[in-house]
C-alpha positions as CSV (number, residue, x, y, z in Angstrom):
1,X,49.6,-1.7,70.3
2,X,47.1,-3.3,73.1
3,X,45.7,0.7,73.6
4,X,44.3,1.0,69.6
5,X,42.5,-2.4,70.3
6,X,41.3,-2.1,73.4
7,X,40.0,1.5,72.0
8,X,38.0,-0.2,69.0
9,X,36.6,-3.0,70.9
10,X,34.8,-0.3,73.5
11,X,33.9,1.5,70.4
12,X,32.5,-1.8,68.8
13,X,30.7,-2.4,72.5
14,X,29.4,1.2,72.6
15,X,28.1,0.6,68.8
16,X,26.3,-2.7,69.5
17,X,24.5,-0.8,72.7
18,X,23.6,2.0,70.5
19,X,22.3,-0.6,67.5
20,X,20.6,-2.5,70.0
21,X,18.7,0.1,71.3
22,X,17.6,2.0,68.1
23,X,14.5,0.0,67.2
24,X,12.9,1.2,70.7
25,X,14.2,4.5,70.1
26,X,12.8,4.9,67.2
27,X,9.4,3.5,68.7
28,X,9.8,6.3,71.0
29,X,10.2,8.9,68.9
30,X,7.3,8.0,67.2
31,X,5.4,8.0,70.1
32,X,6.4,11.2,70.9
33,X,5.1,12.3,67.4
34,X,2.1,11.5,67.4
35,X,1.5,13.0,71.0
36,X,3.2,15.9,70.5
37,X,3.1,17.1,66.5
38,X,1.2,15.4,64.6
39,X,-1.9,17.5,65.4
40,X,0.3,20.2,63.5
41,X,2.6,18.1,61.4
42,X,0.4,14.8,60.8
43,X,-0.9,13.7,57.5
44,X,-4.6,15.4,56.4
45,X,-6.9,18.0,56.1
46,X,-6.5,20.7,59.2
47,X,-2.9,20.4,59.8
48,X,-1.3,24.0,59.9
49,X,2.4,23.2,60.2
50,X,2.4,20.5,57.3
51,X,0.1,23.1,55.6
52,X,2.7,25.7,56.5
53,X,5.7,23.8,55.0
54,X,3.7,22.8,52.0
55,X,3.1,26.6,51.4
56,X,6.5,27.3,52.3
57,X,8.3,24.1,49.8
58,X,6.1,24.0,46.9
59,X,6.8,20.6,46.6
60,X,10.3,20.9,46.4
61,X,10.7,19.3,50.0
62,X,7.8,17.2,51.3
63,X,5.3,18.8,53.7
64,X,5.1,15.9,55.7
65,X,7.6,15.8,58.7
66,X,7.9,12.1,58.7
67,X,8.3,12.0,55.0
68,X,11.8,14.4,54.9
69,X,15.0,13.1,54.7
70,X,16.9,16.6,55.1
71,X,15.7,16.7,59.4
72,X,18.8,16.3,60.9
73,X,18.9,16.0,64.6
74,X,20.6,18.9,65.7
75,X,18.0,21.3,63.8
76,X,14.3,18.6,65.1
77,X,15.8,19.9,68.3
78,X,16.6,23.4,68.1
79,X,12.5,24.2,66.2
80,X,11.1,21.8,69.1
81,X,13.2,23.6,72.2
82,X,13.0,27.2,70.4
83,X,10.0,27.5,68.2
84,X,9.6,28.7,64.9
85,X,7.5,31.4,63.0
86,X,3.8,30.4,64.7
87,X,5.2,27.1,65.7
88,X,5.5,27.4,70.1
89,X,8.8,25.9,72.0
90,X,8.2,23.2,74.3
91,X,9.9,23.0,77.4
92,X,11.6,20.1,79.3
93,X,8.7,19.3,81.2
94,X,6.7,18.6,78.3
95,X,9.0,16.8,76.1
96,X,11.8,15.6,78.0
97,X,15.2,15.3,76.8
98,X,15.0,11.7,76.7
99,X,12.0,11.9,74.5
100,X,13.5,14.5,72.4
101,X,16.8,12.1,71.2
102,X,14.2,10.1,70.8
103,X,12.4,12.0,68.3
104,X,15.0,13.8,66.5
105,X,16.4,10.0,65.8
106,X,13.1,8.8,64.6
107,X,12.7,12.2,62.1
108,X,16.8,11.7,61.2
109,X,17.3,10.7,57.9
């Protein structure tokens, strides 16, 4: 009986770290936006990849990265580490994997 509660209370510990930490996260994966993508995906006139998806959607998704709520993390990460249509990869060294949770968290719904 001690196992199940000494299971939740790590769980509980490992939920408060994670809670805790979000808010900075989340600053950081902003961050990481608007270095990396909003010159493409960013709000305005001249953007191609918010052009692209606005093309693409029809208004039936929003253009505007920051503005979806279908951008799960799994998928922020495989178009930033793979590329998509005219849209280049970027490799470790340019957006770390650190930086990468970071931005997939702060796109998540």
């Amino acid at each position: 009986m001690t196992r199940p509660i000494c299971a939740v209370a790590v769980l509980a510990m490992f939920a408060a770290t994670a809670a805790a930490q979000e808010p900075a996260a989340l600053e950081r994966g902003k961050q990481v936006f608007d270095h990396w993508c909003a010159a493409c995906h960013g709000d305005g006139p001249g953007k191609p990849g918010t052009a692209a998806l606005s093309a693409l959607y029809k208004g039936v998704k929003p253009a505007l990265l920051e503005e979806r709520t279908d951008l799960v993390p799994e998928l922020t990460k495989q178009f930033v580490r793979t590329g998509v249509s005219v849209m280049p990869f970027f490799r470790k060294t340019e957006i770390s994997d650190a930086d990468l949770e970071a931005l997939a968290a702060y796109l998540a719904p």
